[in-house]
N, C-alpha and C positions, 0 to 999 in steps of 0.2 A: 511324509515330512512337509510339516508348512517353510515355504519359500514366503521371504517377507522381502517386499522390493522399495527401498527408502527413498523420497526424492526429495530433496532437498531444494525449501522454496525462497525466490527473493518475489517479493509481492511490491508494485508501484501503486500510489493510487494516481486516480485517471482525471478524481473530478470529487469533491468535498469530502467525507467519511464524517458521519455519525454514527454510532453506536452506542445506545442507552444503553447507562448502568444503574440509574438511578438514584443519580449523586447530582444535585447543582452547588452552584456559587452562591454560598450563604452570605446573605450583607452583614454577618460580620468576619467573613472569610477574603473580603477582597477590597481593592478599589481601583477604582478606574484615574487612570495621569497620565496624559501624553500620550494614547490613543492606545494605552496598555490598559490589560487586567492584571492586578498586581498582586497575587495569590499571599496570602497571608496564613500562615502558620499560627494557632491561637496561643502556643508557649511564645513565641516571639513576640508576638504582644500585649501579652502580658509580662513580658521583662522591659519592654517601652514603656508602655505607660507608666505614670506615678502613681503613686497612693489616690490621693487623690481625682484622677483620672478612673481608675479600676474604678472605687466607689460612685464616680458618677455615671459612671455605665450600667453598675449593679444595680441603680437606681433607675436608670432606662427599663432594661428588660424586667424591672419588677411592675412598670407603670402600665394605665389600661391600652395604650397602643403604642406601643415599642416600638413598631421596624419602621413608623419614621425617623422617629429620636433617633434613633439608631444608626440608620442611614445618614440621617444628619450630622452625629456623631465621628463616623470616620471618614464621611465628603472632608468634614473640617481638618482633619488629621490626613491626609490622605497624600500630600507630597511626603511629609515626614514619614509614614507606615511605608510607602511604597520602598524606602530606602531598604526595609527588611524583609522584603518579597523572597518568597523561596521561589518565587517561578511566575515568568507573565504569561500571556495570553493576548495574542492580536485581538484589537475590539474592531467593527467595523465602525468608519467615522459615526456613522449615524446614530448606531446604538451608543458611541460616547458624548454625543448630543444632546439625547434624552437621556441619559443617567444625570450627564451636569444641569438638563432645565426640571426632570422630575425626580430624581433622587430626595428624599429626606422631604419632599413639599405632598402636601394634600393634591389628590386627585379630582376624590369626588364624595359623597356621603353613602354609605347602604344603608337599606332601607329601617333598619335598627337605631339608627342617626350614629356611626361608628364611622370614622375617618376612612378614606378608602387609599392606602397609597400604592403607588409601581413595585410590586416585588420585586420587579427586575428576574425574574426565574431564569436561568442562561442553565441548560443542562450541560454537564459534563458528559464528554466523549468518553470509551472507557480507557482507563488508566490503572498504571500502575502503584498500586498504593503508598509502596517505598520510598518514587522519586517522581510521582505524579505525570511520566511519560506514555504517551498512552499507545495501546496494543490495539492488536485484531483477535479477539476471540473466536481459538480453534470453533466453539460450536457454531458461532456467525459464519463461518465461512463453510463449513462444514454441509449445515443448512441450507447456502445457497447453491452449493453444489449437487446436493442432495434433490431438491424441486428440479435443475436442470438435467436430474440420470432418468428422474420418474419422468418428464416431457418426453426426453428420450424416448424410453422404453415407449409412453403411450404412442408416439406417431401420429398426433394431432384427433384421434378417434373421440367420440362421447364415450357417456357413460355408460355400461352395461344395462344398467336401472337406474333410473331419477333418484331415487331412493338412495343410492349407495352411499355410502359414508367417505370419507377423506383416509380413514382408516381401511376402508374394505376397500380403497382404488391403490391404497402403496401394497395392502398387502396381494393383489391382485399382479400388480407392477411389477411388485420386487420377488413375488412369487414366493411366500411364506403364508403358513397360515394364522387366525388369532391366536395368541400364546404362545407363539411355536417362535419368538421373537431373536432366539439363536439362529434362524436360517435366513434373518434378514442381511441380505449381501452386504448392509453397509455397515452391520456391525466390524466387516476386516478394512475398514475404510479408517484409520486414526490418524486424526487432524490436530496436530496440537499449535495452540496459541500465535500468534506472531508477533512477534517482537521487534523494537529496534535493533538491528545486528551492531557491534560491540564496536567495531570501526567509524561508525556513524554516526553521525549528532543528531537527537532527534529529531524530530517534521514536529516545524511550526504548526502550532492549531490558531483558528480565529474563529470570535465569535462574527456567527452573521445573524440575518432573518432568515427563517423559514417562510417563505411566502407561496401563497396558493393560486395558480393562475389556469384560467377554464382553458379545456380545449378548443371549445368552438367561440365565436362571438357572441352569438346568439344566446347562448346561457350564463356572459357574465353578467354579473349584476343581480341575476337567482340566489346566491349566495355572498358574504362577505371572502376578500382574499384572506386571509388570516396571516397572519404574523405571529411569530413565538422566534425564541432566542436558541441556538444550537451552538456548542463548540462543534468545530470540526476540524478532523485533521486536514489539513491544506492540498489542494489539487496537486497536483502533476508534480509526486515526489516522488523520484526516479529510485526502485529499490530500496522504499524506506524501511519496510519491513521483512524478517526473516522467520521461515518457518518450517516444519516436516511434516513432511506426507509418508505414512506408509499403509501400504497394501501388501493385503494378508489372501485375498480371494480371486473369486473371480473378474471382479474391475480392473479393468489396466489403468496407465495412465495415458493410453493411448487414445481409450472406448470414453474418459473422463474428459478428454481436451474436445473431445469431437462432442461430447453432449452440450458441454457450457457454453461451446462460441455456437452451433447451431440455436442452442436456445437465447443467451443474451446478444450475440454481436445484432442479429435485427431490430431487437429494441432497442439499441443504441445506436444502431443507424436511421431506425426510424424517428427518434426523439431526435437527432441532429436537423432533420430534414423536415421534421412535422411543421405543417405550414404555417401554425401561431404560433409556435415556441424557441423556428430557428430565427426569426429577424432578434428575440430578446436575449439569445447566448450572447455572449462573450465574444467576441470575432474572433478575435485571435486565437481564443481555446476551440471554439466549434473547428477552425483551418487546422488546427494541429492535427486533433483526435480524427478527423476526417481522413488526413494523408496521412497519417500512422496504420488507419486500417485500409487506406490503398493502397497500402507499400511495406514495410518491414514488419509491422505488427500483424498484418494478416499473412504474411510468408510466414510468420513464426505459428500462427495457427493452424496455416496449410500443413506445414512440420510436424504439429502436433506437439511444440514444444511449452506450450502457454494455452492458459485461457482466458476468458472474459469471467468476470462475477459481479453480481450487485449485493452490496450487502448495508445492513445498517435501516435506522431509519427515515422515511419517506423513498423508501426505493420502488413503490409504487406496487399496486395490485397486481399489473401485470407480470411482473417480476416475480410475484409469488404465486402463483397459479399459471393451469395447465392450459397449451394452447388446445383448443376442442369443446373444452368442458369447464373456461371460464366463466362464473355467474357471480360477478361484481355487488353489492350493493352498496345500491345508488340513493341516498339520502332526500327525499324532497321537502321541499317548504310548504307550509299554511296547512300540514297535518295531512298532506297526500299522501298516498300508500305509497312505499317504499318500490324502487325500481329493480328490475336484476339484468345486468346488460354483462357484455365480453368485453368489454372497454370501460375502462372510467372516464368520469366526463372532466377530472379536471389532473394535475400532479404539481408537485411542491419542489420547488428551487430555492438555490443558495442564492441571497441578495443580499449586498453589503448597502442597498441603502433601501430608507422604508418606500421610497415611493415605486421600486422593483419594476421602472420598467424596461433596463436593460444590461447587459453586463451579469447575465443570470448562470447557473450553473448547476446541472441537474446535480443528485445526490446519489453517492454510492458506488460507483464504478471504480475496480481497481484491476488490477493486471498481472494474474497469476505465472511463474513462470520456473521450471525448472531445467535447463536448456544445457544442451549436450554443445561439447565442442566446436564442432564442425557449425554449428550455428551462434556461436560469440558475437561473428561482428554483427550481427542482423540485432542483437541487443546491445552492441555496443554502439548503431544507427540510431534506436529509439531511445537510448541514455540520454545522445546529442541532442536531440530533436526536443525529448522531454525538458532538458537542463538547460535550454535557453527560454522556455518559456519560463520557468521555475525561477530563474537568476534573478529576475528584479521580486519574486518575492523574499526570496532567500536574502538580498539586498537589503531589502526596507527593513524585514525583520531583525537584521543584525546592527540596522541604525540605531532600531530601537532601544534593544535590549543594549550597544553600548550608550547608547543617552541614558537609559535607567541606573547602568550599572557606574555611570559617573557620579552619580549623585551618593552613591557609598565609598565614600573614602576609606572606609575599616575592611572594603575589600577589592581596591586598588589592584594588587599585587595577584590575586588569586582572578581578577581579570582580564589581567595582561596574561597571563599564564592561559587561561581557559580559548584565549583568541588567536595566540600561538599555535595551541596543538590543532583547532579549529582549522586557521590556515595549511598548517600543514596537513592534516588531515586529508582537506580538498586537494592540494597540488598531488599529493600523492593518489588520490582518488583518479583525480584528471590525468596523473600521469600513466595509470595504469589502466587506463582506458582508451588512451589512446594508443599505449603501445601493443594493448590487446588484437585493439583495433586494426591497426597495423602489422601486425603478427598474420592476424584471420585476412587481412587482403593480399597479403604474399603470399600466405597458405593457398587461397584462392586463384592464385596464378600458376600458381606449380602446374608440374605434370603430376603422375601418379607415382611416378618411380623418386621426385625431389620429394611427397611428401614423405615420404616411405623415410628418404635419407634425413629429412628434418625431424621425422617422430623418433628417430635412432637417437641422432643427438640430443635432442630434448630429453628423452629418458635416461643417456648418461650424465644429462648435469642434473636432473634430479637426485639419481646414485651418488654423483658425487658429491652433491652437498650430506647427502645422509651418510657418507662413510666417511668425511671429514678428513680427509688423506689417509684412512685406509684402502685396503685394497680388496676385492672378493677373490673367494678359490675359485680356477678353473672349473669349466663346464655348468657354469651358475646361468643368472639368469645376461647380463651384460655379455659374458663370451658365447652363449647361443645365440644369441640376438643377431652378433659380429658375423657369426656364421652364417645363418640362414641368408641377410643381408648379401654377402660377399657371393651367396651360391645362385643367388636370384638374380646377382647382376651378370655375375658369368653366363648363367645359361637363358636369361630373357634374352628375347629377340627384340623387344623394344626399348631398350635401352640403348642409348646415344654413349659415347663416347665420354663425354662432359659428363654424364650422370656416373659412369661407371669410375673416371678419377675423382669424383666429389664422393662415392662407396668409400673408397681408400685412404684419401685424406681421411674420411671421419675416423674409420675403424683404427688409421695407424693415431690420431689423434688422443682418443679417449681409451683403449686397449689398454697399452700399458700405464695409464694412469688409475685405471679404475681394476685390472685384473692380474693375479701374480701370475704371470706368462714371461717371455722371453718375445720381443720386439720380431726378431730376426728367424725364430721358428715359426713365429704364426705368419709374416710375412710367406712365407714357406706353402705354409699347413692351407689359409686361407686364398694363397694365389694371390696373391694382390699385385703382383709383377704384372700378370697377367691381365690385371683392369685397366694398369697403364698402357697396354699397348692399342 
């Protein structure tokens, strides 16, 4: 009989998220107001516009070069369209810079003499097609987890043979042969999708640059830093995502935590620390993630309760290949033969402004985790830790989007409402995380025999909420419980006094509330005179 063991995941990310879907921001899907992308629905406006208006649009896209007109077209309109945005999108200042100086204006000529303008190409994150909030796809994460079991398994070794394929080293790895694709281990491996969990308001995305900056000094200027436009989902959103894991085979989740932080935590300590790329982070995000894996996030590793992932794109060559038997290639200029190195010479960060030289933010890190009780607070530390750096984004964004959402009067009402449940949302969030938190550090303090007493009572107010003032029959699971309890206090030897009348209280407490007994015989039956003395 297959055992299938489900774990149940909340995922943070650590530090930007892209993941191609192959959908952008079409210029006549959007505009940019007030340092928003103002996603535009194309039934929506086409109930804006007039007659009129439609016809001179139809007359744009039928002309020899449209996507200026065009562009031009809803720059003009663009306070008014944004009123009926189904959804914004953080811009970084800079890219709403260059939208308002080359939007809808000529660039340059090709060589054909055809007008050259800014597509402005801003790729979409992947999202949900329904309500455009975007996910983690199960096979993205799946895949990164997948390269960190084969590192594993190799143990840093080459290749058998130069010769061998990427195919003939998993099936080598994972120990299956070609065609024989049913004994590949990670077929019992089912990763599905990650979602926003249903209590939560989505994770801000922004557009930034993707910008490309060399390893060494010595090799910039060899090539251009390149620039291109990414949505991403926003750093350091504590639990933004929720997902399942389950295993059907031989992988635990225990052999899974130990492959991905042996394989990614070094690359991300090493990228924190690399000597061109740490003065350009972020100070304040490089200080976090730095003391998260000195402190609570690597106790959670050491547990075996979480792991490290890189996923999405630009997460870098090394991320996806094998330490041993990485052979990079290395692109060179003026038509030189192509290089193969264990390193790449350069990698791509998140910059919200074009000149990227600092305030940068690698791509891809996020923070897998499915964590058992007894380690709560140790996620309830890195909630804190993460959710103050988060607060002035979460801030700004909410400025935002109430400045956008002032400017629609027709939905006033359904704004106040949506900021409401918003605020509460949080207070309830916050409040249950700190009393989590607080719960896991008097847990922490007990002895062995208080938590014993406190997991008692905790599982009768559980019962009691699910029997809703009924009662259970005798000898269930509540009056075994009462017993075992009462016979452990009698006859340990390391039980105190105070534990053994705190046994009593509980049991004469929740007893006759939760079980059809008689107060006075179990008093009897269980000795409880007996604890008092």
């Amino acid at each position: 009989m297959t055992i299938t063991h489900i774990h149940p995941l909340r995922i943070s990310t650590l530090s930007p998220i892209h993941i191609g879907c192959d959908e952008v921001f079409e210029p006549t899907n959007f505009v940019i107001d007030g340092g928003l992308l103002h996603v535009l629905d194309p039934a929506d406006v086409a109930a804006e516009l007039d007659e009129k208006e439609k016809q001179q649009l139809m007359q744009l896209a039928d002309s020899r070069e449209p996507i200026g007109s065009i562009q031009h077209f809803f720059k003009e309109r663009r306070s008014r369209l944004a009123q009926i945005a189904s959804q914004w999108v953080d811009v970084a200042p800079d890219i709403a810079r260059e939208y308002e100086e080359k939007s809808g204006k000529p660039q340059q000529r090709s060589s054909d003499g055809r007008t050259v303008y800014n597509l402005f190409p801003m790729a979409r994150t992947a999202f949900n097609s329904l309500d455009g909030v975007p996910y983690l796809p199960g096979s993205s994460l799946k895949g990164a987890i997948r390269t960190a079991w084969l590192n594993y398994q190799n143990k840093g070794k080459s290749l058998l043979e130069k010769r061998e394929s990427s195919t003939q080293l998993q099936q080598r790895l994972l120990g299956y042969q070609v065609g024989k694709f049913e004994n590949d281990p990670f077929r019992s491996v089912a990763l599905a999708d990650a979602h926003v969990p249903d209590d939560r308001m989505a994770p801000p995305t922004r557009i930034v640059y993707a910008v490309s900056k060399k390893k060494k000094p010595s090799e910039r200027g060899s090539s251009p830093e390149l620039k291109v436009f990414l949505e991403t989902v926003r750093e350091t959103m504590a639990d933004a995502f929720s997902g399942e894991l389950r295993l059907t085979g031989k992988i635990s989740w225990q052999s899974l935590c130990d492959a991905c932080n042996t394989f990614y935590r070094p690359q991300l300590e090493s990228e924190l620390d690399h000597e061109q790329f740490r003065t350009l982070f972020d100070p304040q995000w490089r200080i976090l993630i730095k003391q998260l894996l000195a402190g609570e996030l690597g106790e959670l590793m050491k547990a075996q309760q979480g792991f490290l992932l890189r996923v999405g794109k630009h997460s870098g060559a090394e991320s996806l290949t094998l330490e041993g038997i990485r052979s990079i290639k290395i692109k060179t200029p003026n038509g030189k033969p192509d290089q193969y190195r264990s390193t790449t010479t350069e990698k791509r960060f998140a910059s919200t402004t074009r000149a990227a030289i600092s305030h940068l933010l690698p791509f891809g890190w996020i923070w897998v985790h499915a964590c058992d009780d007894a380690h709560q607070y140790l996620v309830a530390a890195v909630q804190n830790q993460v959710n103050k750096y988060a607060a002035p984004i979460l801030e700004t964004h909410g400025e935002r989007i109430v400045a956008a959402d002032e400017r629609i009067a027709n939905r006033a009402n359904a704004r106040e409402e949506a900021a409401r449940r918003q605020a509460e949302a949080a207070a309830a969030e916050q409040a249950k995380a700190a009393a989590q938190a607080a719960r896991e550090a008097a847990l922490a303090a007990m002895t062995e025999n208080q938590r014993r007493i406190e997991a008692f009572s905790s599982m009768c107010a559980r019962r009691a909420e699910q029997l809703r003032g009924s009662k259970e029959n005798p000898n269930a699971a509540i009056h075994n419980e009462a017993r075992a309890l009462a016979k452990a206090a009698l006859e340990g030897a390391d039980w105190t006094i105070d534990e053994k009348h705190s046994v009593a209280d509980a049991i004469e407490e929740w007893l006759p509330k939760l079980v059809k007994v008689e107060l006075k015989n179990e008093r009897k039956k269980l000795k409880l005179s007996a604890l008092r003395t």
